[in-house]
C-alpha positions in Angstrom: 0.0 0.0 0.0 1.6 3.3 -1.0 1.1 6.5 0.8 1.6 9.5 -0.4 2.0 13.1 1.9 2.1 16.7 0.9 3.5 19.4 1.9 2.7 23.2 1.7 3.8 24.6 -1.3 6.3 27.4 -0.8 5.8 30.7 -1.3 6.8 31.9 -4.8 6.8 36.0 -5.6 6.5 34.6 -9.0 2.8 33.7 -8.8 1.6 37.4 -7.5 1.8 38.2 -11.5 -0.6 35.5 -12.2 -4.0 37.2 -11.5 -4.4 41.5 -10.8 -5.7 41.0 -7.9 -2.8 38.7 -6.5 -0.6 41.5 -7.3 -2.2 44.4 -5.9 -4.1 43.2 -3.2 -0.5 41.8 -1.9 0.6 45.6 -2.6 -2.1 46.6 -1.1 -1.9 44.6 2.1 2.1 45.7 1.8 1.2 49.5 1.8 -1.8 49.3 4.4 0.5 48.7 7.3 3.3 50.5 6.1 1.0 53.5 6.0 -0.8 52.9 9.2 2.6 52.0 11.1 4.2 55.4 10.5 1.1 57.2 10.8 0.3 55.6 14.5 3.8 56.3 15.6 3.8 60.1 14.4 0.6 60.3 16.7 2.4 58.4 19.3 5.3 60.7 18.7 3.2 63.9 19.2 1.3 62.2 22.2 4.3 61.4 24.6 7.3 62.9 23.2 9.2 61.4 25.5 8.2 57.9 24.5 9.2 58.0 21.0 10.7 60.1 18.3 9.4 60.4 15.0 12.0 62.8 11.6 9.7 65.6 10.9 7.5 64.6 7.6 9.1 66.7 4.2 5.6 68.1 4.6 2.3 68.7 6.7 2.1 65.4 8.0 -1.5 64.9 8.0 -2.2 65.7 4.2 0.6 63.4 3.4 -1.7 60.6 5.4 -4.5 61.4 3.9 -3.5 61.5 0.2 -1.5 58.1 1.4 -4.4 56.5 2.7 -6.7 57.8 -0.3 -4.6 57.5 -3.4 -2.4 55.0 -2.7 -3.8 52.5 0.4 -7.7 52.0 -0.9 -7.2 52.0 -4.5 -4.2 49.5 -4.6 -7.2 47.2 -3.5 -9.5 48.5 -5.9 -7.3 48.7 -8.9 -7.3 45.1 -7.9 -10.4 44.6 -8.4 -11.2 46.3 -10.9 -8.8 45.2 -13.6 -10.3 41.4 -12.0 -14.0 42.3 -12.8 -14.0 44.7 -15.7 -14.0 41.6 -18.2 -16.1 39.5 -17.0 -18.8 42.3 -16.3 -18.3 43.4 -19.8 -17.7 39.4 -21.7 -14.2 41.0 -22.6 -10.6 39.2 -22.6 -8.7 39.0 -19.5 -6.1 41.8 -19.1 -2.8 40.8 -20.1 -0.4 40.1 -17.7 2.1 42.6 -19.6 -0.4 46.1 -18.8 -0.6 45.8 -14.8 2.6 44.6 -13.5 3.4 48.2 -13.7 -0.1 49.3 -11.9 1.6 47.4 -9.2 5.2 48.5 -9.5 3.8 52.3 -9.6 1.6 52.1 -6.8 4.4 50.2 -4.1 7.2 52.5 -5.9 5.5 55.5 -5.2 4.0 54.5 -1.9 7.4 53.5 -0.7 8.8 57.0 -1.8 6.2 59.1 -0.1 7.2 57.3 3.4 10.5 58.0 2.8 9.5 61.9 2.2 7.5 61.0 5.7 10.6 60.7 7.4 11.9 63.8 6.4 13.5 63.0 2.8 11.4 65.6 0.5 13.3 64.9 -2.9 11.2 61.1 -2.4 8.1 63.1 -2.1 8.2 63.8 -6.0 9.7 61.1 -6.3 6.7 59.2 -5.1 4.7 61.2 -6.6 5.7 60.7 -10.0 5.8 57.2 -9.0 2.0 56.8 -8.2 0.8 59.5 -11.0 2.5 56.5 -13.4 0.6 53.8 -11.7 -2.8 55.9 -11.6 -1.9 56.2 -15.3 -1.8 53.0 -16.6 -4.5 51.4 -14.2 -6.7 54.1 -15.8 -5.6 53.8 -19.3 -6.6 49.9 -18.7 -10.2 50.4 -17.5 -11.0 53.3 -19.9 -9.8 50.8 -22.7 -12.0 47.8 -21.9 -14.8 50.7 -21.6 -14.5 51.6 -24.7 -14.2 47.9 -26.1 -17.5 47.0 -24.8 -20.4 46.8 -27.6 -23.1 47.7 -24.4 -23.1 50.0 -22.5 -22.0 48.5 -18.5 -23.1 51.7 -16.1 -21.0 50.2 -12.7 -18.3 50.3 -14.8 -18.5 53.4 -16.5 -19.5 54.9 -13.2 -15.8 53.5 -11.5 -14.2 54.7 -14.5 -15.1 58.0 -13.9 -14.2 57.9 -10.2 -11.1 56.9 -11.2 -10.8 60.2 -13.5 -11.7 62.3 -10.7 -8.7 60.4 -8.6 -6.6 60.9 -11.1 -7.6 64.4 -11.0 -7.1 64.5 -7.0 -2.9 62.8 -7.8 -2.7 65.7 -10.3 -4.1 68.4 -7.7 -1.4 66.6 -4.7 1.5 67.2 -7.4 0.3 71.3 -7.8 0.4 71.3 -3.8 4.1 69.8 -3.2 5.2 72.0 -5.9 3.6 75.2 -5.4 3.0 74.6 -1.8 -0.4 76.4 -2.1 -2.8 74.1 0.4 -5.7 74.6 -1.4 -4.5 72.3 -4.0 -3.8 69.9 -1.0 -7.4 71.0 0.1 -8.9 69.9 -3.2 -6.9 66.7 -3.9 -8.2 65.4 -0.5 -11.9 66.2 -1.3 -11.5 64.5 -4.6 -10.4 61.7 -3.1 -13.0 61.4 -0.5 -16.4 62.5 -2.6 -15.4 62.0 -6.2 -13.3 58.7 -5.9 -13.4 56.8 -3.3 -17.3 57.1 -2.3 -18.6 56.6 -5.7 -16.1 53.4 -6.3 -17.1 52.0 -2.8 -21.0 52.6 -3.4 -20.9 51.7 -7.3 -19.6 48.0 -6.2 -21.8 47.5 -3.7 -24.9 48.9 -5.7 -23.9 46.0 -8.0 -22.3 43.1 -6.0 -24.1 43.0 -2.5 -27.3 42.2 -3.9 -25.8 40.1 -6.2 -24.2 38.1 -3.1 -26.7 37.8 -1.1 -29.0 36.5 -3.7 -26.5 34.0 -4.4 -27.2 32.8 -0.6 -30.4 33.8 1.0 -32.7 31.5 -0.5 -36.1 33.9 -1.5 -34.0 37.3 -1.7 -34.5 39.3 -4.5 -32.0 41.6 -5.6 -32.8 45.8 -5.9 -30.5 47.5 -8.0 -32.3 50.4 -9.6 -29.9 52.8 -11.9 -31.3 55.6 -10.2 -30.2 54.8 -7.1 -26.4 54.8 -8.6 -27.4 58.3 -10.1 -28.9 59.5 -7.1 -25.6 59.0 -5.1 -23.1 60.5 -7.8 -25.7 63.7 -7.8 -25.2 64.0 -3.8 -21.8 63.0 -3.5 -20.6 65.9 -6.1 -23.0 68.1 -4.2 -21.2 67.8 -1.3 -18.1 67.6 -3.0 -18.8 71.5 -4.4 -19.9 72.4 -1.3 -16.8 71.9 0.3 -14.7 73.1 -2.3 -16.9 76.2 -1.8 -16.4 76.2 1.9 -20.4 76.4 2.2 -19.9 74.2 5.0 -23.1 75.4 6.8 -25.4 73.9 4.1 -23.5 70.5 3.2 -26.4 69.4 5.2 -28.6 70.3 1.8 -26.6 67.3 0.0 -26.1 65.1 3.2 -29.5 64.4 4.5 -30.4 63.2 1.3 -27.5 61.0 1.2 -28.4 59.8 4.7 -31.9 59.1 3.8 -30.8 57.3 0.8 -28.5 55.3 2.5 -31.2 54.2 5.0 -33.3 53.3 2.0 -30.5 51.3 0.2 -29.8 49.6 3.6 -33.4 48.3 4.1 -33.7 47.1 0.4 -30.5 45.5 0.4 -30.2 44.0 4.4 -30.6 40.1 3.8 -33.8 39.0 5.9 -33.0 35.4 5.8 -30.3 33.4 7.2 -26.8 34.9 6.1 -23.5 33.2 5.9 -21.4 35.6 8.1 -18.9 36.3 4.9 -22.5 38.1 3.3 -23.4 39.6 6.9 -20.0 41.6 7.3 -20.6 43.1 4.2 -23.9 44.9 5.5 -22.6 45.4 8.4 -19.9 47.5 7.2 -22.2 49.4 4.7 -24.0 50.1 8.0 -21.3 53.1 8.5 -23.3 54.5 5.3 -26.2 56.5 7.1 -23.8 56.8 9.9 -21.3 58.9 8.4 -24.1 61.0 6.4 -26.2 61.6 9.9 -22.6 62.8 11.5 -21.9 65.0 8.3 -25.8 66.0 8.4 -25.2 66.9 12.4 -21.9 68.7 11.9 -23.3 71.1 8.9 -26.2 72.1 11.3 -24.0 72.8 14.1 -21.8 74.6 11.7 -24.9 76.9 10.6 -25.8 77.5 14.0 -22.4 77.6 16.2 -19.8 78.8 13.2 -17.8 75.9 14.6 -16.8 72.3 13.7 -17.7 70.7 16.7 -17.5 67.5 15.6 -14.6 67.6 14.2 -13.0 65.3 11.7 -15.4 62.7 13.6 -18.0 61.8 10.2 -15.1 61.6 8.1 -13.5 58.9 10.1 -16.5 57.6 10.3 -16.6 57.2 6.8 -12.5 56.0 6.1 -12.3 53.6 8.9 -16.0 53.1 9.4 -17.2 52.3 6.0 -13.7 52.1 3.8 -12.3 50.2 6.3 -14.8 47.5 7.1 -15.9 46.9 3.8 -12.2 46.6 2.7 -12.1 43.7 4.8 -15.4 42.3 4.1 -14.6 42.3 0.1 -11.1 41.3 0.3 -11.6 38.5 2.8 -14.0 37.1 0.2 -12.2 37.5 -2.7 -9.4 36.3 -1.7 -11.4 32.8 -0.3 -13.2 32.5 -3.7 -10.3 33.2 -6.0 -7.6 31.3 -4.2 -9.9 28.0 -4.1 -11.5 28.0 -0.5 -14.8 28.3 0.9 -16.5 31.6 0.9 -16.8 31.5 4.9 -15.1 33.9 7.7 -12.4 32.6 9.4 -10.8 33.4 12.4 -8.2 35.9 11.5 -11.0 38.0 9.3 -13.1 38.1 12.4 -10.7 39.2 14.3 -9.9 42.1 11.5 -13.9 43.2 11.3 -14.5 43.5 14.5 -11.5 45.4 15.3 -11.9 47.5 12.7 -14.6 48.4 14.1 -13.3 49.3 17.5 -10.6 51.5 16.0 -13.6 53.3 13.9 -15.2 53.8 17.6 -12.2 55.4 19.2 -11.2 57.7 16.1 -14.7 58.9 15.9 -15.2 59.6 20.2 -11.5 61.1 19.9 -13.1 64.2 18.8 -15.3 64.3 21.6 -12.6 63.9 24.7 -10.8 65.5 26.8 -7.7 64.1 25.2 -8.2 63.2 21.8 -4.3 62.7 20.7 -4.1 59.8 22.7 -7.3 58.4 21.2 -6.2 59.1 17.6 -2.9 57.2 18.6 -4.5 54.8 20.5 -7.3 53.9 17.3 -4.5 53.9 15.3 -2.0 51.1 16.8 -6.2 49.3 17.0 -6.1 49.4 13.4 -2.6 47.8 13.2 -3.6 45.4 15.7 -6.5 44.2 14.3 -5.4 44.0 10.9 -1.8 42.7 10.9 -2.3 39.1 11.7 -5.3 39.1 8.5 -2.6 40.8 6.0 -0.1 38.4 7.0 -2.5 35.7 6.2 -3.8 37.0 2.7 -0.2 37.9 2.1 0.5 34.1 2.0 -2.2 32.8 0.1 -1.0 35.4 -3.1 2.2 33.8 -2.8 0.8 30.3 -3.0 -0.6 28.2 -5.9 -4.4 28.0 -5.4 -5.8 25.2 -3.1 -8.2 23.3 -6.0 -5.4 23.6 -8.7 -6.8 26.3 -10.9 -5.3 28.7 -12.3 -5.5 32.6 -11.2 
């Protein structure tokens, strides 16, 4: 009787070209806690001096986060994605391996550089700008191809597309700020990224996948996806988005009550009634920070009409990055990678672990703004985030490295 014994296959770097979404969600995963782990020691470093010292960033530290976070971080997943989906949503041929290595290399390239500028080096910051603007580039280039390749006419996809021209628009807007050093290009290219990319993209995949899902495994749901709900929410995200750009901040609550009833709406049509898998219930749950972030952005433009002050602070937009970027990020990735590496569509430990600390970290950056010292609590939901998500990246970083588990290719 012969027996026969495997072993785990080692990892190979080779294989993350094999699939776009094995190559930039490892890049992704790469730059999420590269990102987060100087950003929570520069608010360590603030917090307790003493404790820890942090080089001086080549410029103001928290717009370098945020442009980090928004054009870099996030859409390394979403590029991901994207360049995944895009043919099969439109019955189009793959995309060649040959077009988005260099998405990849331009978004970890000009990631890496920007940290570098972080810590104090500002030739990197151009550098990395140049770096990411490349990446942006031909990831764009890509989609807007296959877009105009299609015989129909696919509206989630021509609604990322756009999104994606408004981010380019936002890297464009960053590179006027580091070399002009005017912040209201900073101003704008951070508005961009939060109203006219990474909202749209976010709510443009879920307006087409999570009813898609959850048919898929709720026996009796039927799936809502009405175009005008997809219309509605461009209409009031670039309402806001000129609103702020305006500095009308007193009657942003004209385009976000709208958006938070709309969000309620969405939420009730969509929310699974049956019995849910908990890989399909995370990703309601996270779209739960939807109406949350639109009643905190609702609250704060009211206060701001009545007070003249933000008081509130940054509290709905963190809502909104950690809140609803953040949990969905897991949500989507966690199944992605499960489905396209060959393993059940199920949460597992570490993923758990991730969404509900995400979660927790989404708490504490929002109440920072509310207590007596909210320095610490910025720091402290920060090293949360790295907490709760290190262990999962580790874990997805291994699985791009590996063949898949039922021998298929991708």
């Amino acid at each position: 009787m012969n027996s026969t014994t495997t072993t785990p296959a080692l990892p190979s770097p080779g294989l993350l070209a094999a699939a776009p979404h094995r190559l930039m969600f490892f890049i992704g995963a790469g730059n999420l806690l590269l990102a987060m782990a100087w950003w929570a020691a520069w608010l360590a470093a603030q917090r307790w001096p003493g404790l820890l010292q942090v080089p001086q960033a080549a410029t103001v530290p928290g717009w370098l986060h945020a442009f980090v976070m928004q054009y870099q971080v996030l859409p390394s997943f979403f590029l991901g994605f994207l360049l995944t989906v895009f043919p099969r949503w439109m019955a189009l041929p793959e995309v060649p391996r040959w077009r988005y290595v260099p998405v990849g290399v331009g978004m970890f390239g000009g990631q890496a550089a920007m940290l570098l500028g972080a810590l104090g080096l500002e030739a990197a910051l151009v550098a990395g700008l140049l770096m990411t603007l490349a990446g942006w580039l031909s990831g764009t280039s890509i989609l807007a191809r296959l877009v105009l390749a299609e015989r129909g006419r696919t509206w989630h996809a021509r609604s990322c597309l756009a999104a994606m021209g408004l981010g380019l628009l936002g890297v464009l807007c960053f590179g006027a700020f580091l070399l002009t050093g005017s912040p209201w290009w900073a101003m704008v290219a951070i508005k961009l990224g939060t109203f006219g990319l990474l909202l749209p993209v976010y709510l443009t995949v879920a307006h087409r996948m999570f009813p898609f899902f959850a048919g898929n495994a709720v026996p009796g749901y039927v799936a809502w996806r009405p175009m005008w709900l997809l219309a509605a929410v461009w209409t009031l995200a670039m309402a806001h988005l000129a609103l702020e750009l305006l500095h009308a901040y007193a009657w942003l609550w004209l385009a976000d009550a709208p958006m938070l009833a709309l969000s309620l709406l969405a939420l009730w049509r969509w929310w699974p009634r049956g019995r849910a898998p908990g890989l399909l219930q995370v990703l309601f749950v996270g779209l739960a920070w939807w109406p949350v972030t639109f009643a905190l952005f609702s609250l704060q433009s009211l206060l701001y009409l009545v007070t003249g002050a933000f008081l509130l602070g940054r509290a709905p937009a963190h809502a909104l990055f950690i809140g609803l970027f953040g949990s969905v990020l897991v949500a989507m990735v966690s199944r992605v990678t499960q489905g396209h590496s060959g393993r059940p569509l199920r949460m597992y430990g570490l993923a758990w672990w991730a969404f509900v600390g995400i979660q927790v970290a989404a708490v504490m950056r929002v109440a920072a703004e509310l207590v007596p010292d909210p320095l610490a609590w910025q720091a402290l939901s920060a090293i949360a985030w790295l907490v709760a998500l290190s262990p999962w990246v580790f874990r997805i970083g291994r699985i791009y490295l590996a063949p898949r588990v039922d021998g298929k290719p991708g």
